[in-house]
Structure formats: C-alpha cells, structure tokens
PANUZA-774786 format. One record per atom (N, C-alpha, C): residue in three letters; z, y, x. Coordinates in steps of 0.001 Angstrom, whole numbers, padded with zeros to 6 digits, always signed. Example, Ala and Ser with C-alpha at 12.3 -4.5 7.8 and 13.67 -1.06 7.14 Angstrom:
BEGIN
ALA+007800-005690+013190
ALA+007800-004500+012300
ALA+007800-003300+013200
SER+007080-002250+012850
SER+007140-001060+013670
SER+007870+000030+012900
***
This chain:
BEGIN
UNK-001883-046101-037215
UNK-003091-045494-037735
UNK-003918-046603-038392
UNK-004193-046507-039648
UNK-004931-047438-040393
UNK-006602-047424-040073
UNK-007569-047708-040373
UNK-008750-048336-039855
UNK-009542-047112-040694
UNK-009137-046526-041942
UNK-009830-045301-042175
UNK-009399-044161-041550
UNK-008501-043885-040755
UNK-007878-042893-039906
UNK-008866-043433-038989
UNK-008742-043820-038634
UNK-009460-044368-037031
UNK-011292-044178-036924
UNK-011665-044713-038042
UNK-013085-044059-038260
UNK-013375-042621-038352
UNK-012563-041817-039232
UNK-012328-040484-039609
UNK-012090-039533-037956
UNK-011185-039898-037380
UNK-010902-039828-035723
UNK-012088-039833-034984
UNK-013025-041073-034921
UNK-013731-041773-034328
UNK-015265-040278-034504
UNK-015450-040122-036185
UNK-016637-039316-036473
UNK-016453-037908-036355
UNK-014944-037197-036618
UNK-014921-035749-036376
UNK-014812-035508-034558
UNK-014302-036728-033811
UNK-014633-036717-032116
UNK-016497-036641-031890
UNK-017188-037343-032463
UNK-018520-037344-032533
UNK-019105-036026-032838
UNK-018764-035332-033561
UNK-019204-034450-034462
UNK-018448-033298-033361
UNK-017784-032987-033052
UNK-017017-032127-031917
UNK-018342-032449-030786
UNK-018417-033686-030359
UNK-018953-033923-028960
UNK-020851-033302-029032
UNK-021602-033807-030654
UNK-022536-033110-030758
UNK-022939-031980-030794
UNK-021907-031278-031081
UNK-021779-030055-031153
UNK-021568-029073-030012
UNK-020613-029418-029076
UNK-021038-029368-027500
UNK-022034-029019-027220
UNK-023096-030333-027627
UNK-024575-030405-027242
UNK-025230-029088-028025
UNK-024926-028874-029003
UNK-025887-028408-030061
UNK-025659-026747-029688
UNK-024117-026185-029451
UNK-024087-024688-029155
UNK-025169-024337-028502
UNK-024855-024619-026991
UNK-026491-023892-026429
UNK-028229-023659-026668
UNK-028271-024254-027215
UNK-029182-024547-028575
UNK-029552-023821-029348
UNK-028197-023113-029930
UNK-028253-022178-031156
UNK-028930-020637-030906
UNK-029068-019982-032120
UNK-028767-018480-031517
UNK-028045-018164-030961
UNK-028385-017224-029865
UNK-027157-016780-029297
UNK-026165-015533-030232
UNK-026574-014898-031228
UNK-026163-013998-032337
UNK-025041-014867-033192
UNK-025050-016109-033154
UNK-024046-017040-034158
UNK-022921-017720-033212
UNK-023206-017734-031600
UNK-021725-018150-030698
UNK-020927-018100-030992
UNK-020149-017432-031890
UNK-018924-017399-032169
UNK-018550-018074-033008
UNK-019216-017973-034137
UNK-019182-018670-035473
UNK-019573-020513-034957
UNK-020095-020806-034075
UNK-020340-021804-033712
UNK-018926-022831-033428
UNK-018580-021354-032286
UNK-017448-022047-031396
UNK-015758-022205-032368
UNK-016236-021523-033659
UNK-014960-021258-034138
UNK-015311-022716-035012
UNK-016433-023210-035367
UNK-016631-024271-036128
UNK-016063-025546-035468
UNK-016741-025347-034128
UNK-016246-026860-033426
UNK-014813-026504-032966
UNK-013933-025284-033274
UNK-012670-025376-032505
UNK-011666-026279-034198
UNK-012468-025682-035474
UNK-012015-026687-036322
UNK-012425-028100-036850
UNK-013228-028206-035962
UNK-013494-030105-036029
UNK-012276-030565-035058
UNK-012442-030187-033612
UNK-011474-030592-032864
UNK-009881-030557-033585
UNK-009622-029181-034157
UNK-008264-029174-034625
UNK-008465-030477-035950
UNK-009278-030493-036580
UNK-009018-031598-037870
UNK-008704-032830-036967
UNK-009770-033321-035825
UNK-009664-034547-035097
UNK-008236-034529-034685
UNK-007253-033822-033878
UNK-005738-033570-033496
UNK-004733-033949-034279
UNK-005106-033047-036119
UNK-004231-033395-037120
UNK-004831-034837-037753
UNK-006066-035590-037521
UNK-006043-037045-037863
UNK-005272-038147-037108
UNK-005193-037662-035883
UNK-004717-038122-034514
UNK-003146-038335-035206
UNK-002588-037218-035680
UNK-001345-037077-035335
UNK-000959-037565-037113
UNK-001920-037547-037576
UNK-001420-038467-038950
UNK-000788-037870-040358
UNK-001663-036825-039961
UNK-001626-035808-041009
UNK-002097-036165-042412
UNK-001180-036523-043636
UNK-001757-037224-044456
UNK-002767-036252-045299
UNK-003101-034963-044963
UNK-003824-034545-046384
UNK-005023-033661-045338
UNK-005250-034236-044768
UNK-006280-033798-043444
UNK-007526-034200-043828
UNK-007790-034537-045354
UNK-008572-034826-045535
UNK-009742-034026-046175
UNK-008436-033003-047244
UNK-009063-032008-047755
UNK-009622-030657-046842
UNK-009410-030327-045588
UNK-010345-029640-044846
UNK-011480-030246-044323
UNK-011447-031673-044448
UNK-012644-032634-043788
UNK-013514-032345-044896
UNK-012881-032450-046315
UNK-014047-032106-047391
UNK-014651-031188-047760
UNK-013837-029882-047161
UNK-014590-028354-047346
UNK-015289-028042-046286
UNK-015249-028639-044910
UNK-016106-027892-043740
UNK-016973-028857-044207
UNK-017495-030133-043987
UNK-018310-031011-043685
UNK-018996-030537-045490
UNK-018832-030206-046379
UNK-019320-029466-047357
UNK-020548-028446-047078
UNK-019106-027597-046208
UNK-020177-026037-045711
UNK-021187-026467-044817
UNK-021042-027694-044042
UNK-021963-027398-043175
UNK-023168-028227-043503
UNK-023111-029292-044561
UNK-024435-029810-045145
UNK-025185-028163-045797
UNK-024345-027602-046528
UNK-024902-026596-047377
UNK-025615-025661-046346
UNK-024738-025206-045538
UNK-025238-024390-044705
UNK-026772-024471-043797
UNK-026490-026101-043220
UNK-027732-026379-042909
UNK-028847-026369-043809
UNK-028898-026939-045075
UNK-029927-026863-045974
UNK-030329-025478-046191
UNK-029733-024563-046166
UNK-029968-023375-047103
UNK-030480-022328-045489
UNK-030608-022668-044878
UNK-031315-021771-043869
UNK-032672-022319-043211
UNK-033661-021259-043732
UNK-035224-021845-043086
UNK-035173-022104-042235
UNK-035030-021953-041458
UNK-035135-021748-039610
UNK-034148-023659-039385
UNK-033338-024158-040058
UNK-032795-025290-039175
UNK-033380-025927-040461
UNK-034570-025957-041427
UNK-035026-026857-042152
UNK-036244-026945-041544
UNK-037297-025775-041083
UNK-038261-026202-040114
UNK-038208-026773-039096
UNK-036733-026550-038353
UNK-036576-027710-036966
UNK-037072-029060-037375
UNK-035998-029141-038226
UNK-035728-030927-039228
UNK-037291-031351-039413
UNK-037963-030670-039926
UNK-038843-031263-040622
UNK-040226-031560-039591
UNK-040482-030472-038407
UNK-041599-030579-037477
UNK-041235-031075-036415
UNK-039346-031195-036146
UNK-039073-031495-035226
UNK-039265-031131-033634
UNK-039431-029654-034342
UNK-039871-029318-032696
UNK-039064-027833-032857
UNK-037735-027484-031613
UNK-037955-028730-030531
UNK-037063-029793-030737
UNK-038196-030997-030280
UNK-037107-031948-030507
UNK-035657-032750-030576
UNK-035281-032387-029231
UNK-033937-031952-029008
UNK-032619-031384-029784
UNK-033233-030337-030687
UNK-032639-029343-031569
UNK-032612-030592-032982
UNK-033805-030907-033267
UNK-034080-031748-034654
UNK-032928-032894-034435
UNK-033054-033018-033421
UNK-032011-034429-033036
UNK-030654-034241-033533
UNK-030475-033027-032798
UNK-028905-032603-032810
UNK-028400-032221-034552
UNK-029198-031369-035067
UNK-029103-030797-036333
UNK-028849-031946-037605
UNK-029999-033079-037015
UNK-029709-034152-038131
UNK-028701-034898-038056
UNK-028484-035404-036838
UNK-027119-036259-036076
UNK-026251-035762-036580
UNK-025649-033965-035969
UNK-024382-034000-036551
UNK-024405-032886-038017
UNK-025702-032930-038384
UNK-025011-031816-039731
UNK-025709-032393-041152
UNK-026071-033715-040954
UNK-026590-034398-041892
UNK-025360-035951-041680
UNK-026067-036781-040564
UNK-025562-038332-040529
UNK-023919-037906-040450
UNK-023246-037622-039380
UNK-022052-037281-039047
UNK-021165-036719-040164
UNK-021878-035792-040624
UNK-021208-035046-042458
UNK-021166-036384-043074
UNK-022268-036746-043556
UNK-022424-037778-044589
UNK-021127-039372-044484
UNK-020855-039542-043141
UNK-020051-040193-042754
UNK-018881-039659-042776
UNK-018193-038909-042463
UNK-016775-038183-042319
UNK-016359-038300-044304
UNK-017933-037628-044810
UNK-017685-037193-046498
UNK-016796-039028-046684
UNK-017466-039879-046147
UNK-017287-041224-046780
UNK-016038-041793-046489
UNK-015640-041824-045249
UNK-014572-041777-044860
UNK-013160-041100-045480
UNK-013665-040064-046090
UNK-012645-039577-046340
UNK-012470-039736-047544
UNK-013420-039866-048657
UNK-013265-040387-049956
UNK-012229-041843-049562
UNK-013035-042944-049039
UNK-012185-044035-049278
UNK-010540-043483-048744
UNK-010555-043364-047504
UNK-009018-042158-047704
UNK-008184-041883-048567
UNK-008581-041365-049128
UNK-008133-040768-049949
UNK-007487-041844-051279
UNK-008449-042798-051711
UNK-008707-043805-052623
UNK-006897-044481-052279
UNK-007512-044541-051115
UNK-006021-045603-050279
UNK-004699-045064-050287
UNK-004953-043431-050050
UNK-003449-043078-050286
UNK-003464-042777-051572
UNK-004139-042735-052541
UNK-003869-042762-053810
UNK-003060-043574-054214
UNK-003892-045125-054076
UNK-003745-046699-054245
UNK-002218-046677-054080
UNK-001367-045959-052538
UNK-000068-046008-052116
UNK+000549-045452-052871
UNK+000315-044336-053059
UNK+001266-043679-053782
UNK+001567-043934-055794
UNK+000622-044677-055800
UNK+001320-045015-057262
UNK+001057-046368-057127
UNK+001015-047181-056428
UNK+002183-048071-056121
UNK+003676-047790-055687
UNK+003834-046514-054590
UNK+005178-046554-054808
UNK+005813-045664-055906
UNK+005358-045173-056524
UNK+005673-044320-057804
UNK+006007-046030-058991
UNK+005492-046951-059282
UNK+005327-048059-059831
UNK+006440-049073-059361
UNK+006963-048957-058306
UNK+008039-050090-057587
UNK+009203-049294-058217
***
C-alpha cells in the first residue's frame, strides 16, 4: 500500500468514525439515509484496504454529495455558523467539510500517480 492509499484509508476510517458520532445527532426522519452513507464510507475504506485501484472514483462522487449536501440545507448551515449546538457544529464541519476536503485531495494526487504509472508502463 503506497502512502496515498494509506492516507485515503487513514481519512475515509475518520470520516466512518465521525460519523458514528454524528448519527445520533441527526434527525431521527434521515437514520437510514445516514446509516446507508456511513455503511459506504466503511465499504470504500475495505475496497482501499484491499487495493482497489479505481476506488477512487466513488471517493469523488460521495465526498462530492456530501459537501453539496451539507451546504444546500438551512438547518446544517445554521448549526455551522451559530454553532449551537456545539457538538453538532463540531461534527458537521469535521467530517462534512475538513474530512471531504481531505479525502477530495487525496484522491486527486491518486489518481495523478496511477496515471503517472500507467503511461509509464504504456511508454516502456
């Protein structure tokens, strides 16, 4: 496992573990949709684990939806912004702002690298 696998590993485990935190938290009307979110962080974290080379492009469409998602609903932009309750503001920015923003990065350079490989070996 190369050192951008390992970060990528390292932030969708984070992002699983905040999220933990963050379900009970939520509405209780969205549980499901919650639990089905963190059951596909965990599954992306499994297929990074296991070295799935194109595991990258679901890292780029959820961690997508869920910046968007967070922005575009009043209710988790007034948390963010008054921070109350605090707890909630914590969780929301941690993993659906910092944690996104990191995974997004991760996975660009990723990507860069198996590019880089593959036409190098297309080139040999």
């Amino acid at each position: 496992m190369d050192k951008f696998q390992k970060y990528t590993v390292i932030i969708l485990a984070a992002i699983s573990i905040v999220g933990v935190f963050g379900i009970p938290l939520g509405d209780p009307k969205f549980i499901i949709q919650a639990i089905v979110l963190e059951g596909c962080f965990i599954a992306l974290t499994v297929l990074s684990i296991k070295n799935y080379r194109k595991a990258y492009i679901p890292n780029f469409i959820i961690a997508g939806i869920v910046i968007i998602g967070n922005s575009a609903f009043y209710k988790h932009i007034e948390i963010m912004t008054t921070f109350h309750p605090i707890y909630n503001a914590v969780i929301l920015i941690t993993g659906g702002y910092i944690l996104q923003a990191l995974l997004l990065i991760t996975n660009v350079l990723d990507y860069r690298r198996q590019k880089q490989l593959s036409i190098s070996k297309n080139s040999s």
